[in-house]
C-alpha positions in Angstrom: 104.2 83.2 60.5 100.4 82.9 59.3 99.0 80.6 61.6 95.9 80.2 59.1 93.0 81.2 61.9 91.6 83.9 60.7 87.9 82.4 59.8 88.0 79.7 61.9 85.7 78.6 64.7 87.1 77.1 67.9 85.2 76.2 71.2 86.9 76.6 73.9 85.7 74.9 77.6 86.6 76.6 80.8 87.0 79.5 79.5 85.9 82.0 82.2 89.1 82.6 83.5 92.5 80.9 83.7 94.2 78.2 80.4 90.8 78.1 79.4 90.6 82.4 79.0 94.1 82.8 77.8 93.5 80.2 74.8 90.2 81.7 73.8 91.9 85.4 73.8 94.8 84.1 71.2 92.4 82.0 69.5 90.2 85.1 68.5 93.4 87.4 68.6 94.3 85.8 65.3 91.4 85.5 63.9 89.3 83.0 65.1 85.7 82.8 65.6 85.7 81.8 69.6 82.7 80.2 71.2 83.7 80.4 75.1 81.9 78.5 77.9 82.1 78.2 81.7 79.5 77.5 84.2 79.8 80.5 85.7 77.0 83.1 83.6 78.5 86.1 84.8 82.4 84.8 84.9 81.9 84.0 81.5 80.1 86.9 80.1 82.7 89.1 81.5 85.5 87.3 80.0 83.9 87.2 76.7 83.7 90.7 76.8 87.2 91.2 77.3 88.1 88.7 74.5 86.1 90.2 72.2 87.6 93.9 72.6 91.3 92.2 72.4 89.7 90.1 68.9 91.1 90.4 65.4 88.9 92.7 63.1 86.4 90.4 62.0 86.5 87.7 64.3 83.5 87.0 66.3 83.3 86.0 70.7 79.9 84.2 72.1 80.3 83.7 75.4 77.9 80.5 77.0 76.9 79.3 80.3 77.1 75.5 80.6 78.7 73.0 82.0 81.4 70.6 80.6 80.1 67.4 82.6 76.5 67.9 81.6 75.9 66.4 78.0 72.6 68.6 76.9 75.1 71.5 77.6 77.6 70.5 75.3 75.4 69.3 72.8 73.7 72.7 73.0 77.3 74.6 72.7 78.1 72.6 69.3 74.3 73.4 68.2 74.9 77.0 68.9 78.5 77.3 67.3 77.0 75.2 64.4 73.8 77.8 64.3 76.1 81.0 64.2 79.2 79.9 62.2 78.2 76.3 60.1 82.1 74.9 61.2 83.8 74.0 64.1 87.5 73.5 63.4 89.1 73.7 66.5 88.4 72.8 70.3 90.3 72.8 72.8 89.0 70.2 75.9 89.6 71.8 79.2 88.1 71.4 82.6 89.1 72.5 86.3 91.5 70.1 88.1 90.3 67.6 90.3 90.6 67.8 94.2 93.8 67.1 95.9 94.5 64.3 98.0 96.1 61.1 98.6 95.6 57.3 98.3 94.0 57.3 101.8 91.7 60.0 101.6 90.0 60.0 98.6 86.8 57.9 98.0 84.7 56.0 95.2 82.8 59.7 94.7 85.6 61.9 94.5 87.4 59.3 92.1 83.8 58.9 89.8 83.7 62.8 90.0 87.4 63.1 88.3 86.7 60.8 85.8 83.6 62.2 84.8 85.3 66.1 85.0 88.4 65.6 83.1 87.7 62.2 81.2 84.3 62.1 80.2 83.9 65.8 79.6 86.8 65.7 77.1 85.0 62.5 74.9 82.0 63.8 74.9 82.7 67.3 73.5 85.6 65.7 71.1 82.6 63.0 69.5 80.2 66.1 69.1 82.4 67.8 67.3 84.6 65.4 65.3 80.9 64.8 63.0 81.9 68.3 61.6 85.3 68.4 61.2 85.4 65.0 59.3 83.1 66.8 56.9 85.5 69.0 56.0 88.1 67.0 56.7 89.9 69.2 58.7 90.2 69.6 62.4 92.4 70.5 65.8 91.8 69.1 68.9 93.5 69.9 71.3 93.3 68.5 75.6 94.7 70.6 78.2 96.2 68.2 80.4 99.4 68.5 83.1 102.8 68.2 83.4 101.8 65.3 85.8 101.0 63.0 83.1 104.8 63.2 82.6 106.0 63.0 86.1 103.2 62.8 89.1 102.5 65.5 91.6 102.6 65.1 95.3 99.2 65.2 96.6 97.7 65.0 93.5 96.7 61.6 92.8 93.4 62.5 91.2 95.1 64.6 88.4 97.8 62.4 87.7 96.0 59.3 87.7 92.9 60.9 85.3 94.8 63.2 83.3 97.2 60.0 82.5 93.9 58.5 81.3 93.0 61.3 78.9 96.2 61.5 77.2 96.2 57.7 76.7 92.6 58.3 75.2 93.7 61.4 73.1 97.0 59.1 71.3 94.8 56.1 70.7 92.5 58.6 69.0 94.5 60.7 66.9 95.2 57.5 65.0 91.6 57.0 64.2 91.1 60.2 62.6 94.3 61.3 61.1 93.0 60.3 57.9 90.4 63.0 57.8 92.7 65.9 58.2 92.1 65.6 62.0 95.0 66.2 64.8 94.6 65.3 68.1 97.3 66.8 70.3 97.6 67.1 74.2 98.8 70.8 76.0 100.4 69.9 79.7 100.4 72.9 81.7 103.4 73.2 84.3 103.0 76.1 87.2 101.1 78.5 84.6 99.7 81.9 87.0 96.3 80.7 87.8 93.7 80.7 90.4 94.2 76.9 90.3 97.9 76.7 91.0 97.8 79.5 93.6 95.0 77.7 95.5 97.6 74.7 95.1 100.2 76.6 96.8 97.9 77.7 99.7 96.9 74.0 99.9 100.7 72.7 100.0 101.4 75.8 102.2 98.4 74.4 104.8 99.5 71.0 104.9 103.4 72.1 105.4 103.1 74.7 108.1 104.4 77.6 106.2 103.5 80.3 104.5 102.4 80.9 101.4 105.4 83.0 100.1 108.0 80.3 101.4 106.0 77.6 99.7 105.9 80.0 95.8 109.7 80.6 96.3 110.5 76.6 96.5 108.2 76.2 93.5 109.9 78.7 91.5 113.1 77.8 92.6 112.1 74.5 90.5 111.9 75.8 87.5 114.7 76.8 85.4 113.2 80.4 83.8 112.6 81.0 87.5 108.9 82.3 87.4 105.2 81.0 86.7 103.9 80.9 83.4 101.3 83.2 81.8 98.1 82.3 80.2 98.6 84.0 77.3 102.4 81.9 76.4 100.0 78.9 77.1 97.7 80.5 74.4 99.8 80.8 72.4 101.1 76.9 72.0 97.7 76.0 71.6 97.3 78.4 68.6 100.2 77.0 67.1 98.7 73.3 67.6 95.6 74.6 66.1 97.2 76.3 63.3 97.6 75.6 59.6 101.1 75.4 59.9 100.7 72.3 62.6 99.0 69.6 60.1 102.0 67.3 60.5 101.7 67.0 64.3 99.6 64.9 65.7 99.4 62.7 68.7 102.0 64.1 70.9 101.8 65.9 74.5 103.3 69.9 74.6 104.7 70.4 77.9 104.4 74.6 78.6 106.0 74.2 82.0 109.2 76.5 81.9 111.6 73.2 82.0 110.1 72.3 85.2 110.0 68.4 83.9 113.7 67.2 83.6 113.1 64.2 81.8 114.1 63.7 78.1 111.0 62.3 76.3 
């Protein structure tokens, strides 16, 4: 199948390493123009490097320091994607989870500080970017969420409660801009092999008493294909939600989780 991505431009957030790396490297893999950005200068010139050298022939990789809660950052990511390409089409809204915690010990800061890192970010990007796509009247965007929007984590209220938030936000919007070509679709994540979900496992292996290992088998023994997922399959469902072929989805949340969630809808 032709996804249609060849000449695009996509801007992907979080992108250093992690959902945020394995989207950009199938994004440019089939032919997308990628602009990638992390606060991390050196995590992210590094990973653009290796997305560019796994790129389609023609595609182009600019890799950017700045950060998704600051808004003169993102408005200087769209100026710069705008300066080099004249398009966005695609981009994918991503951030770093949120601390863990419970009811009990969370407090006003770390609650304002979720918000603004996985809320906040995601609108602010989205309205910088939807003033281009309407002009051509065509657009993907696309919000990394979790498979806790569907069914909450332990010890995760942050995430669950926010991420909730930013789906709701994402449905109402796809409504709004449908008309222009625009589709607005959520990605939840299950137990994808990242640096996030394995400092999860340390955490739940902390507050448990056990080790590490014990607390990975239990996990995996949760989900039906019996392993973690890999960047790159989560890549590749955002691809497909950012492709051609995916004009007459919109509005709906993509669990990539391995059938960890049992429920029906």
């Amino acid at each position: 199948m032709d996804l249609g991505l060849r000449g695009r431009t996509a801007i992907v957030a979080a992108a250093s390493r992690g959902l945020g790396k394995g989207v950009a490297h199938v994004l440019a893999g089939e032919g997308a123009n990628v602009v990638m950005f992390s606060r991390h200068p050196d995590a992210i010139e590094a990973a653009a490097k290796e997305v560019r050298a796994a790129a389609a022939d023609g595609a182009k990789v600019l890799g950017l320091a700045a950060d998704a809660t600051k808004l003169t950052d993102l408005e200087r990511v769209v100026k710069t994607t705008i300066d080099a390409f004249d398009a966005i089409s695609i981009v994918f809204n991503n951030a770093g989870g949120p601390k863990p915690g419970t009811f009990e010990t969370l407090t006003d800061a770390d609650w304002y500080a979720a918000v603004d890192l996985n809320l906040i970010s995601a609108i602010r990007l989205t309205r910088l970017c939807l003033t281009h796509m309407r002009a051509r009247r065509w657009g993907r965007v696309i919000v990394s969420t979790s498979s806790s929007v569907k069914q909450p984590i332990a010890n995760l209220m942050l995430s669950n409660a926010v991420r909730s938030a930013t789906t709701a936000w994402a449905k109402t919007l796809s409504d709004q801009v449908a008309q222009y070509g625009i589709t607005v679709n959520c990605l939840a994540p299950g137990r994808i092999d990242t640096e996030r979900v394995r400092q999860l496992d340390e955490d739940a292996a902390q507050r448990q008493g056990k080790a590490r290992e014990e607390v990975e088998r239990e996990a995996l023994a949760s989900i039906p294909v019996r392993r973690y997922g890999r960047p790159e399959e989560y890549g590749a469902a955002a691809a497909f939600l950012a492709s051609a072929p995916a004009a007459y989805i919109t509005g709906v949340t993509l669990l990539v989780d391995g059938g960890l969630y049992r429920g029906m809808y």
